[in-house]
Phi, psi and omega in degrees: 000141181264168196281170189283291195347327206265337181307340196280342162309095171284160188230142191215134166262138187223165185277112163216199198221160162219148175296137171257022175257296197234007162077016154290135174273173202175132174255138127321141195285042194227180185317176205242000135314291178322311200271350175267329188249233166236165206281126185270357145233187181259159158323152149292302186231171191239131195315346186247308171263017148071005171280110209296343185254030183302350190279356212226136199266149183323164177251178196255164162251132163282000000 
């Protein structure tokens, strides 16, 4: 049987992002419309390592 406690609880898939530097994940701060559809811009930088290039995966070294 489920709890009363629980009802008020939904499960919603939303638009979020991950760094392709240090591999945090993140929903961005924007309506809550925005985040079901698509987005009209990406972050500038990414909140935990502050790198502008989070969208681009590191290059390797030979």
């Amino acid at each position: 049987m489920k709890d009363t406690k629980d009802k008020y609880r939904i499960k919603k898939e939303v638009n979020a992002f991950r760094c392709l530097r240090c591999g945090h994940e993140w929903i961005p701060r924007v309506e809550l419309s925005q985040l079901e559809g698509e987005l009209k811009e990406k972050p500038r930088i990414c909140p935990n390592c502050k790198s502008a290039y989070w969208d681009l995966e590191p290059k390797t070294k030979k």
